[in-house]
C-alpha positions in Angstrom: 13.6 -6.2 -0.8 10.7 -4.0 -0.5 12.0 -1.5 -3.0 13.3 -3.8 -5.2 9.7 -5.4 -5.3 8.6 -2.3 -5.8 10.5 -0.4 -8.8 10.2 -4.5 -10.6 6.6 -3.5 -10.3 7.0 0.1 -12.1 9.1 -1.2 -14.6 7.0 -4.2 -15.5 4.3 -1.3 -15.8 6.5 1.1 -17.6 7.5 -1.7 -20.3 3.6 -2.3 -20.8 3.9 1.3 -22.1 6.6 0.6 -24.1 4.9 -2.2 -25.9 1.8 0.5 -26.3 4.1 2.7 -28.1 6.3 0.0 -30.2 2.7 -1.3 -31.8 1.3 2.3 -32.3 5.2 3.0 -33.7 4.8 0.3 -35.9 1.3 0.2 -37.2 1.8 4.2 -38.1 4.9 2.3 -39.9 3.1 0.1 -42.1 0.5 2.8 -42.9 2.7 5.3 -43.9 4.1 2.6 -45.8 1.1 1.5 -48.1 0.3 5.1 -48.2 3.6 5.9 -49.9 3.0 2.9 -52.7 4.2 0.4 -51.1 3.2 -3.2 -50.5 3.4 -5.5 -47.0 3.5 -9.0 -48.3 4.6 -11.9 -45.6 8.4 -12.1 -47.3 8.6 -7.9 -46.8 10.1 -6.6 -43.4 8.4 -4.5 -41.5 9.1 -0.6 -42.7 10.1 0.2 -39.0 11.8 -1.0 -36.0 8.1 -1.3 -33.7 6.7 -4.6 -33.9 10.7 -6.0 -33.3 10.5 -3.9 -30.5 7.1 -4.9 -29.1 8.5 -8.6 -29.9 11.5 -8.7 -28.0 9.7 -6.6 -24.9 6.9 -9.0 -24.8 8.6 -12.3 -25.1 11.6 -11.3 -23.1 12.1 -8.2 -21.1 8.3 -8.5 -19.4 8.4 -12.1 -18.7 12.1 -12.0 -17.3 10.5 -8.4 -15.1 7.9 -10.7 -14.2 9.6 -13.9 -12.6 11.7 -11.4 -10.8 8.9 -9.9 -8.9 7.7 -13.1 -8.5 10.9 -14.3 -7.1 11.2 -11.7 -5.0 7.7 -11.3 -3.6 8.7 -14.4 -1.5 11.2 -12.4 0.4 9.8 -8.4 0.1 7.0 -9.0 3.0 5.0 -7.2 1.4 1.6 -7.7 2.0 -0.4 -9.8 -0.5 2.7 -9.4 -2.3 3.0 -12.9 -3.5 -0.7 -12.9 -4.7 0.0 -9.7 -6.9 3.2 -10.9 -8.2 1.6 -14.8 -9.2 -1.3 -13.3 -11.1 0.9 -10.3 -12.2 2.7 -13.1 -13.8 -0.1 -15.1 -14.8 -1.3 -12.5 -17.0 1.9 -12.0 -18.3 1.6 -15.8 -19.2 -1.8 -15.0 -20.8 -0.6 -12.0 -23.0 2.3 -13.8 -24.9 -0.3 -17.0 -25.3 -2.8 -14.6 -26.4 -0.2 -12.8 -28.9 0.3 -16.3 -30.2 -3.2 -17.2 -30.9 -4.1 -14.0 -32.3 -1.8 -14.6 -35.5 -4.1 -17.3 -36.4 -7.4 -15.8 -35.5 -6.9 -12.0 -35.1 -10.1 -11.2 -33.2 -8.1 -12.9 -30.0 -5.6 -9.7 -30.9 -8.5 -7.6 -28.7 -8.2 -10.0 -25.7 -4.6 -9.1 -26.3 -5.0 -5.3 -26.0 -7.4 -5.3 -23.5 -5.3 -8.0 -21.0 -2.3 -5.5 -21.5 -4.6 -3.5 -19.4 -4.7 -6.0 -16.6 -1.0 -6.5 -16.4 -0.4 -2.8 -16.6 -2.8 -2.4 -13.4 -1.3 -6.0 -11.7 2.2 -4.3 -11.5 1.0 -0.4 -10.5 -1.0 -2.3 -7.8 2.0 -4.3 -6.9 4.1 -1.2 -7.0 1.8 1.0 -5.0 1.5 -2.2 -2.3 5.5 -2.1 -1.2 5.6 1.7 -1.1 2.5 2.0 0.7 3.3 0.1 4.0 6.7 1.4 3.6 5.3 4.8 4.8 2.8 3.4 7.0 3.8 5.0 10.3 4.0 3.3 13.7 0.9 3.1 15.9 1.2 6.0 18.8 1.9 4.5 22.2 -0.9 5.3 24.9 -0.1 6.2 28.7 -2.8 5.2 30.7 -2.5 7.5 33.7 -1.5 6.5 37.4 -4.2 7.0 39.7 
């Protein structure tokens, strides 16, 4: 359960760089997209596939990552592991109510950014807490000598 705690915590971190790469993917989209004429009104779809992408990651694949690592911290032994997981998946919690907010007032969109951050650093330290007891080695056993 250990492992499986841990790789949930490197994926959860390795789809937070995913969703980096699907907004940068589809902001360069929308760009290029005004710079070559064209217009973004609300009834145009986007010009690329990133913001879909950062959608469906957001709202499904890191939330779903998320109660599995919380679900699993339970049985992992892993030490603080259920802290990590709960506010791992607290902030996950934040982030997709913070994406929601931010479409009616965009300056919440830098809470957004930045709490990506702490979700991204929730799951490495999650991660990095199953593999580092895992090679933890056993205390050395001292002889006392027989007078």
């Amino acid at each position: 359960m250990r492992k499986t705690y841990r790789v949930l915590g490197l994926l959860i971190a390795l789809a937070v760089v995913v969703q980096a790469s699907a907004i940068a993917f589809g902001t360069f989209g929308f760009i290029n997209e005004v710079e070559q004429g064209g217009v973004i009104a609300g009834s145009v779809e986007a010009p690329n596939l990133g913001p879909m992408l950062h959608a469906i990651n957001g709202t499904l694949v890191i939330p779903v990552l998320s109660l599995a690592l919380l679900v699993v911290s339970f049985f992992a032994k892993v030490h603080r592991g259920v802290r990590l997981a709960l506010f791992t998946f607290l902030a996950v919690v934040v982030q997709i109510n913070l994406a929601y907010f931010s479409f009616d007032t965009p300056v919440i969109g830098l809470l957004h950014g930045t709490n990506a951050f702490v979700v991204l650093g929730l799951a490495l330290t999650a991660a990095r807490a199953a593999g580092r007891e895992a090679r933890v080695p056993a205390a050395p056993v001292v002889e006392e000598a027989v007078a």
